[in-house]
Z-matrix of the N, CA and C atoms (Angstrom, degrees):
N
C 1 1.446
C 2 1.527 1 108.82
N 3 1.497 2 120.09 1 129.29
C 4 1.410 3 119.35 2 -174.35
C 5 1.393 4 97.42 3 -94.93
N 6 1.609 5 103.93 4 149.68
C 7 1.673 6 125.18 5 -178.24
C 8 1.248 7 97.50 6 -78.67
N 9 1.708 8 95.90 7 150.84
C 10 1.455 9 117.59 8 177.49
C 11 1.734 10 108.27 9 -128.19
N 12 1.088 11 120.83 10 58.71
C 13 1.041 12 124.56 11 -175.64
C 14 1.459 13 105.17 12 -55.02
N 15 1.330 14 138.40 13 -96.74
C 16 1.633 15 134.36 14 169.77
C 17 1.747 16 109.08 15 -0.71
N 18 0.780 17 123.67 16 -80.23
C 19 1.576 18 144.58 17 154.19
C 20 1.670 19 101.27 18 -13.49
N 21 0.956 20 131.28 19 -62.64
C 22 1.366 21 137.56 20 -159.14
C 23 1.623 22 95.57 21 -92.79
N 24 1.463 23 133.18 22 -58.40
C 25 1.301 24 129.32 23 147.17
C 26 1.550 25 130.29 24 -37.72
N 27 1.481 26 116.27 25 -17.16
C 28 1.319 27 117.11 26 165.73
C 29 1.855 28 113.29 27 -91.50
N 30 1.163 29 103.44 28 -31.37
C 31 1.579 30 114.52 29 158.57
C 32 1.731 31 116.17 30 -41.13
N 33 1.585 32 104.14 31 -56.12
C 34 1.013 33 104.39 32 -148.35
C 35 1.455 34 111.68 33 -92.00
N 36 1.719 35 113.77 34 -22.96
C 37 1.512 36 102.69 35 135.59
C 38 1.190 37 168.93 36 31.19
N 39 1.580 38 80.68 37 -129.71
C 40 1.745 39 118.95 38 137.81
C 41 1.603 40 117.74 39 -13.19
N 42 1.354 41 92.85 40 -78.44
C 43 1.844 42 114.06 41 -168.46
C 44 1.958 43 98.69 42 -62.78
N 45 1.532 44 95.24 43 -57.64
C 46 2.065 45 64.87 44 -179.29
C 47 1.347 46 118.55 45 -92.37
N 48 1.290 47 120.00 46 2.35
C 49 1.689 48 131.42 47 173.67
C 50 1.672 49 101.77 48 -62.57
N 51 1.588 50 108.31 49 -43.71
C 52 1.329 51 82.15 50 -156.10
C 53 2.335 52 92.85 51 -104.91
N 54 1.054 53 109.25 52 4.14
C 55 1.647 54 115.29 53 175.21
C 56 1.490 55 82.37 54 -79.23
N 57 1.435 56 144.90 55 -112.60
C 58 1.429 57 135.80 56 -168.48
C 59 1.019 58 121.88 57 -8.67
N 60 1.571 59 129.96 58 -46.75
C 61 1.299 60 144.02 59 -179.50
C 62 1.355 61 115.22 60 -49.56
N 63 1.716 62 95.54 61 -47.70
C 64 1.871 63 93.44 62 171.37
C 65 1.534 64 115.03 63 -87.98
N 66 0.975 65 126.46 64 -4.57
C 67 1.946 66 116.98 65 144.19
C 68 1.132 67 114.05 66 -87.31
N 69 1.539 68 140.64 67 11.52
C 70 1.594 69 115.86 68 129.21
C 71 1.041 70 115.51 69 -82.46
N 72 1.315 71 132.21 70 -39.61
C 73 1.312 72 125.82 71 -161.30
C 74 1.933 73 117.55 72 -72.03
N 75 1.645 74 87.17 73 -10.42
C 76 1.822 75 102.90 74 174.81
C 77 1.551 76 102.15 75 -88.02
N 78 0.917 77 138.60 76 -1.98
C 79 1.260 78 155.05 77 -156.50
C 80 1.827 79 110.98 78 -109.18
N 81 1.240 80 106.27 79 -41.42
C 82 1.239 81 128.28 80 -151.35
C 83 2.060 82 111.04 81 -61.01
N 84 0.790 83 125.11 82 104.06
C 85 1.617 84 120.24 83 -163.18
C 86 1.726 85 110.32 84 107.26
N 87 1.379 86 120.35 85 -20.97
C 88 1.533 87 101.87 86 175.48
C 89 1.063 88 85.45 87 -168.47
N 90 1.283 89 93.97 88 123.59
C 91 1.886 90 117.37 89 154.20
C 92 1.670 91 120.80 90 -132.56
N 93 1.538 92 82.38 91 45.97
C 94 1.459 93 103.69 92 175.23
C 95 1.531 94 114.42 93 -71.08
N 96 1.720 95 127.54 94 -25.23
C 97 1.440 96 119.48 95 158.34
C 98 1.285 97 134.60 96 -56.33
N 99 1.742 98 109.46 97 -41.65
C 100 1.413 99 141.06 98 157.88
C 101 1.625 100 102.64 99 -39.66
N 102 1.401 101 104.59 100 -78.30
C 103 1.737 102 96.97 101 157.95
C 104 1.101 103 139.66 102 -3.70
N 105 1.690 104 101.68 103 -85.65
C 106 2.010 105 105.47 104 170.55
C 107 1.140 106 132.19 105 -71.22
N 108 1.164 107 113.13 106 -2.04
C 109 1.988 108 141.03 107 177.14
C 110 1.627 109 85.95 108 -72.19
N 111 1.135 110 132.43 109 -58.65
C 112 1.343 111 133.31 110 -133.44
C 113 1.323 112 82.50 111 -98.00
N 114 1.529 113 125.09 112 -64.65
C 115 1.327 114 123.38 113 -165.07
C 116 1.849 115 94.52 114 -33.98
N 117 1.562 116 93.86 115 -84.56
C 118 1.365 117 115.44 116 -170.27
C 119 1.180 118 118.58 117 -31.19
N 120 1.886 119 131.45 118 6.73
C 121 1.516 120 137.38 119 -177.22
C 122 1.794 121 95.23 120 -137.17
N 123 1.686 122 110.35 121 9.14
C 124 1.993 123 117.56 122 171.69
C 125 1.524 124 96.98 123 50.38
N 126 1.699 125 114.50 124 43.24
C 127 1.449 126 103.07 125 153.61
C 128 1.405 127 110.65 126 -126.26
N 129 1.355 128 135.29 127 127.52
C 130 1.320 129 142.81 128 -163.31
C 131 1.119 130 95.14 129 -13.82
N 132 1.359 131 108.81 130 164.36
C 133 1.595 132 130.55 131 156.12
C 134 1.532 133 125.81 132 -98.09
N 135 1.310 134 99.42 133 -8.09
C 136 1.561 135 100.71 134 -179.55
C 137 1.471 136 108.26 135 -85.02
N 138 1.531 137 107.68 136 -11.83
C 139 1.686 138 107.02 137 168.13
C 140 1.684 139 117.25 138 -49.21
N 141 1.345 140 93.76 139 -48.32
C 142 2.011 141 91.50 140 -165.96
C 143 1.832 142 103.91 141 -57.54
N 144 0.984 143 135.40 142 4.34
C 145 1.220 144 127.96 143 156.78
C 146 1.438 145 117.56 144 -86.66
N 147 1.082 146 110.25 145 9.91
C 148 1.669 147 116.52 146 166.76
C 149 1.647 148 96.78 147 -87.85
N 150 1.007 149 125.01 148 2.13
C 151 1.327 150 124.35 149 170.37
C 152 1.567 151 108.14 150 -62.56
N 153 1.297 152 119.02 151 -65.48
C 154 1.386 153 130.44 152 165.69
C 155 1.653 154 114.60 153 -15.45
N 156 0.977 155 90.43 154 -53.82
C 157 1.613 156 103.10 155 -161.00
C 158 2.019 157 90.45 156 -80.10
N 159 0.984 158 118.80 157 -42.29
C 160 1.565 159 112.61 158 -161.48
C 161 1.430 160 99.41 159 -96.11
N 162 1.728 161 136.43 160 -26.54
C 163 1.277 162 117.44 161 162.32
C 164 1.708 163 122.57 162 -99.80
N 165 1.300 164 95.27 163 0.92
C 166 1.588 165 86.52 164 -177.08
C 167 1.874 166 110.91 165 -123.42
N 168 1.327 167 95.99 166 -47.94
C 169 1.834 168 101.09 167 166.79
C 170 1.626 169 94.92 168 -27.44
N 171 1.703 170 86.68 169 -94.17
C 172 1.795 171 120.30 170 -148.46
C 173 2.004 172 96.47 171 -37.55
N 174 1.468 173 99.04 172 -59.53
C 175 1.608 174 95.32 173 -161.54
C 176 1.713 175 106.89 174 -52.04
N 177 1.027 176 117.70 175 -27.09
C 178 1.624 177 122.80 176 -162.66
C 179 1.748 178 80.95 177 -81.05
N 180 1.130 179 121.14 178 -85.76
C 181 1.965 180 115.13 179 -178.32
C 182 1.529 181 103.02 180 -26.80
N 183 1.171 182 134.96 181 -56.86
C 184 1.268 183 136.12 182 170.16
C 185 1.744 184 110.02 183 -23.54
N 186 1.667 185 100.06 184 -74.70
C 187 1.382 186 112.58 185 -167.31
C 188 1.551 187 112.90 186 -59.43
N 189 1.480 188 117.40 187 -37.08
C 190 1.102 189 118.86 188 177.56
C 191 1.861 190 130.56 189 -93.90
N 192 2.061 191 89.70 190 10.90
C 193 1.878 192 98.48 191 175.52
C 194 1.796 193 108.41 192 47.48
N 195 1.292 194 84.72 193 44.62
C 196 1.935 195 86.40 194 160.37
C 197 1.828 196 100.25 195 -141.67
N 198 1.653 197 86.05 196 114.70
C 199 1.505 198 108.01 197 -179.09
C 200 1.576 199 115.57 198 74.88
N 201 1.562 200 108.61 199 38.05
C 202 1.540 201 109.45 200 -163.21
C 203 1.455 202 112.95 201 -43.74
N 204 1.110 203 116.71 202 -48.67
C 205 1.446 204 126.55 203 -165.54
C 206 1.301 205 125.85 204 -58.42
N 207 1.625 206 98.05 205 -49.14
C 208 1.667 207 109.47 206 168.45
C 209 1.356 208 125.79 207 -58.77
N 210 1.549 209 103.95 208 -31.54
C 211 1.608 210 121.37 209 -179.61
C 212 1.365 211 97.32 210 -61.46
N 213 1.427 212 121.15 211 -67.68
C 214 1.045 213 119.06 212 -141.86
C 215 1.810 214 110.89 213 -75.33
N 216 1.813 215 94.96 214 -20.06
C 217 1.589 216 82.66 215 165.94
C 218 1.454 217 126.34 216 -71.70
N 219 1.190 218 117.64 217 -14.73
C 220 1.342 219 124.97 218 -179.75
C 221 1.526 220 127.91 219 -75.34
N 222 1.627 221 87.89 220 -28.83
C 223 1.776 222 138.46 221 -177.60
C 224 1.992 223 87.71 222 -69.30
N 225 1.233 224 108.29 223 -43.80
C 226 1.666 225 121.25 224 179.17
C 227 1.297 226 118.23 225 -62.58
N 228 1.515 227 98.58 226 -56.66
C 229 1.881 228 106.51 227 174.84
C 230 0.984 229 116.40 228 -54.20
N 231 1.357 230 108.64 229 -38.79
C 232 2.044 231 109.95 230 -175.99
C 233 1.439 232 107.04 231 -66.31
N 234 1.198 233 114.53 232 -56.63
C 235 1.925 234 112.02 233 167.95
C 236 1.224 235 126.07 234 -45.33
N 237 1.432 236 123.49 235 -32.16
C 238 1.424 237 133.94 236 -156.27
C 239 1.397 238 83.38 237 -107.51
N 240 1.422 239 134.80 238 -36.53
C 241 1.629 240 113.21 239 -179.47
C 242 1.385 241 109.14 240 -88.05
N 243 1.998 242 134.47 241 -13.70
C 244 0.801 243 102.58 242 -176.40
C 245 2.317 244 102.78 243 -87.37
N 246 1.065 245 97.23 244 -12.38
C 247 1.587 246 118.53 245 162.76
C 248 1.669 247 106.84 246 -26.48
N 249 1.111 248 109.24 247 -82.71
C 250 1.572 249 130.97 248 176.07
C 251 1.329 250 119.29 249 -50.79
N 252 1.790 251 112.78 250 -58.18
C 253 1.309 252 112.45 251 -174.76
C 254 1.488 253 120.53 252 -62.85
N 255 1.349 254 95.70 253 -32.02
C 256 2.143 255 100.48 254 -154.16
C 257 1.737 256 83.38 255 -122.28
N 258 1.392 257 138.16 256 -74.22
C 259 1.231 258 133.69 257 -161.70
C 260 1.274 259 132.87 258 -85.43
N 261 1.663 260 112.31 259 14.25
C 262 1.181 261 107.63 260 -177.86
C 263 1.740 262 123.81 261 -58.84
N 264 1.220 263 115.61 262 -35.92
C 265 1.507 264 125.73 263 166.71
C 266 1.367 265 124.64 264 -24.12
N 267 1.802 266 90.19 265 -36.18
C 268 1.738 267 104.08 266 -160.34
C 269 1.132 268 108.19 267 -94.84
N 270 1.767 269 123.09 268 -19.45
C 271 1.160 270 131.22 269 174.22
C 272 1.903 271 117.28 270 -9.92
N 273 1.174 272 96.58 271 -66.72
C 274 1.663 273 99.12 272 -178.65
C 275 1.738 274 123.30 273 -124.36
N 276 1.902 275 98.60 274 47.69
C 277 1.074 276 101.02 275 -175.40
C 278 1.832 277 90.71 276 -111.43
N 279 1.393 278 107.27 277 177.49
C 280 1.591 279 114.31 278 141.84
C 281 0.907 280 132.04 279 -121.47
N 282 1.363 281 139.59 280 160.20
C 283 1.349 282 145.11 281 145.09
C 284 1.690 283 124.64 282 -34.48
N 285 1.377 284 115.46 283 166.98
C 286 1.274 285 129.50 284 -145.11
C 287 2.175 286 93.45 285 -75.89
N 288 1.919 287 84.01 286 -32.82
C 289 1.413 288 70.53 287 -177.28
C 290 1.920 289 123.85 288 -110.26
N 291 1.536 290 81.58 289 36.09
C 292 1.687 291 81.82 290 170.55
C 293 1.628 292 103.70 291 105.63
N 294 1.160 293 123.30 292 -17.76
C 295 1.840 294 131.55 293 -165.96
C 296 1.949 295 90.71 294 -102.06
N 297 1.878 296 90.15 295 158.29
C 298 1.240 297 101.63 296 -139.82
C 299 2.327 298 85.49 297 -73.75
N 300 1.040 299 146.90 298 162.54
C 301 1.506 300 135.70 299 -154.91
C 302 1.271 301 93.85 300 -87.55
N 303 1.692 302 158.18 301 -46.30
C 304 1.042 303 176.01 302 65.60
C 305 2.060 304 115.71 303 37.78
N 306 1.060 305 101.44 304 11.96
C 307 1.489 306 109.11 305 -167.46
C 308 1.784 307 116.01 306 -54.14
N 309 1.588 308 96.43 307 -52.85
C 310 1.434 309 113.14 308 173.19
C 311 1.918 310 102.21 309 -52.67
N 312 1.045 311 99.75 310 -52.94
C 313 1.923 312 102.32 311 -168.68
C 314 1.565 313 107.04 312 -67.18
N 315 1.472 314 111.80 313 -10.16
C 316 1.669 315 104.53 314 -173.33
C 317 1.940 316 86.18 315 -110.43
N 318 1.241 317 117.63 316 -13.36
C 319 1.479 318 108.67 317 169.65
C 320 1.479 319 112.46 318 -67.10
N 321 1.743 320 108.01 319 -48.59
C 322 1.353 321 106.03 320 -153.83
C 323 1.589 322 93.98 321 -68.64
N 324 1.792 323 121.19 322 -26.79
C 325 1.799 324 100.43 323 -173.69
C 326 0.856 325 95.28 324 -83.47
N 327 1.421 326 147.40 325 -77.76
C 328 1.661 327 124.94 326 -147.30
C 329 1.415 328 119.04 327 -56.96
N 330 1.649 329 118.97 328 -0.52
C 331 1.367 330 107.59 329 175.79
C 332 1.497 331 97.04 330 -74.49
N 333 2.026 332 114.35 331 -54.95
C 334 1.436 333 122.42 332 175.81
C 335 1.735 334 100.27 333 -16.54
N 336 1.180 335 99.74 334 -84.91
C 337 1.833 336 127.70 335 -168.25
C 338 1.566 337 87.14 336 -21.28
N 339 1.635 338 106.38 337 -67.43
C 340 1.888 339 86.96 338 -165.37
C 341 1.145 340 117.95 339 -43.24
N 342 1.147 341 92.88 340 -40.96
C 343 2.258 342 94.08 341 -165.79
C 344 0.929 343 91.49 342 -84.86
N 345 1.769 344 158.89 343 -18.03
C 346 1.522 345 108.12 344 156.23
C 347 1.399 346 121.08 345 -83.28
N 348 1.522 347 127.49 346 12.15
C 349 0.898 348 102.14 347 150.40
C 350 1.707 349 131.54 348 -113.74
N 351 1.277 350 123.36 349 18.99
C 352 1.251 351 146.31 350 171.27
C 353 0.918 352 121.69 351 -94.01
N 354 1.374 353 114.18 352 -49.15
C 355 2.028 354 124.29 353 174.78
C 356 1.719 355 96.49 354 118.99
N 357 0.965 356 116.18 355 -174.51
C 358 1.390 357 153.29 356 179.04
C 359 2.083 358 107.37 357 -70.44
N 360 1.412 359 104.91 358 -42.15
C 361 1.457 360 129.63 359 -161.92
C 362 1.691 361 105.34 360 72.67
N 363 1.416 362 108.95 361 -169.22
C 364 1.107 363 127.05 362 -170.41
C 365 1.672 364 131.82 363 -66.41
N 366 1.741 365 98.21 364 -34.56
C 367 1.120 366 143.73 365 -178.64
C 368 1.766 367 96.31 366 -76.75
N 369 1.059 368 109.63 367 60.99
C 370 1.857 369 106.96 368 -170.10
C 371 1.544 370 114.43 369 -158.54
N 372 1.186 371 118.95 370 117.53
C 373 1.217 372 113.66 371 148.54
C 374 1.461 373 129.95 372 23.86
N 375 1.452 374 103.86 373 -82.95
C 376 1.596 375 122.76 374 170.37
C 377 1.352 376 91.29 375 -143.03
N 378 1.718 377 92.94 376 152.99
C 379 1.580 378 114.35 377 -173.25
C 380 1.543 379 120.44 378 -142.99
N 381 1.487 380 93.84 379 -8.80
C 382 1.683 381 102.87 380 -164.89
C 383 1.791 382 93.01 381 -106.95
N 384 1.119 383 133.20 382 23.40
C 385 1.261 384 112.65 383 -179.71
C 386 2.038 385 108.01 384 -123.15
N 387 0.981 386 117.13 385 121.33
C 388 1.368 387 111.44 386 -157.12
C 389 1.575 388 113.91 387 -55.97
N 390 1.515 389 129.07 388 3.88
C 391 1.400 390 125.39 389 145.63
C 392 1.218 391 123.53 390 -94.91
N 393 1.615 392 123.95 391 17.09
C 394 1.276 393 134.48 392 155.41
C 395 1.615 394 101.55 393 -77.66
């Protein structure tokens, strides 16, 4: 059986480009919780609109392999800040049924992680630019 790497990198995308996508797009008109989260830890509030940019920008560049790499580090910050801000507790707990409590949030970065360090593949938007 011949490899489809591009193909399998266009899969993989896809799948967390467009799962993130729908927690910005649930987001979209108030991030007034994001708000008092931030207040309530004395770091601006005009941060939680970096939400925008880390669930709705990055995953859409993601889905469509233009600038994979850059996206996806950014695609990183958003996981790793919502990591810190809201789930750090859970870091080394589990769930009720045995799975790690944070599973989805350690899926969505190490998928990021591959594609910045794999690229976008061929199957992309743009491919020839070394943050593709």
């Amino acid at each position: 059986m011949n490899k489809n790497n591009d193909l399998g990198l266009l899969i993989l995308r896809i799948a967390i480009g467009a799962m993130m996508l729908l927690h910005g797009i649930a987001k979209l008109g108030d991030v007034s919780f994001i708000e008092g989260m931030l207040a309530g830890k004395g770091i601006p509030s005009f941060i939680a609109y970096g939400v925008y940019i880390t669930e709705i920008v990055a995953p859409i560049l993601l889905i469509i392999g233009y600038r994979t790499r850059l996206a996806a580090v950014v695609f990183i910050i958003g996981t790793l800040t919502a990591l810190f801000l809201v789930h750090s507790a859970d870091l080394f707990s589990l769930n009720d049924n045995g799975g790690w409590k944070i599973e989805l949030l350690g899926l969505f970065t190490f998928a990021a992680l591959t594609l910045f360090f794999t690229g976008g593949g061929k199957i992309a938007a743009s491919s020839s630019n070394k943050w593709d």
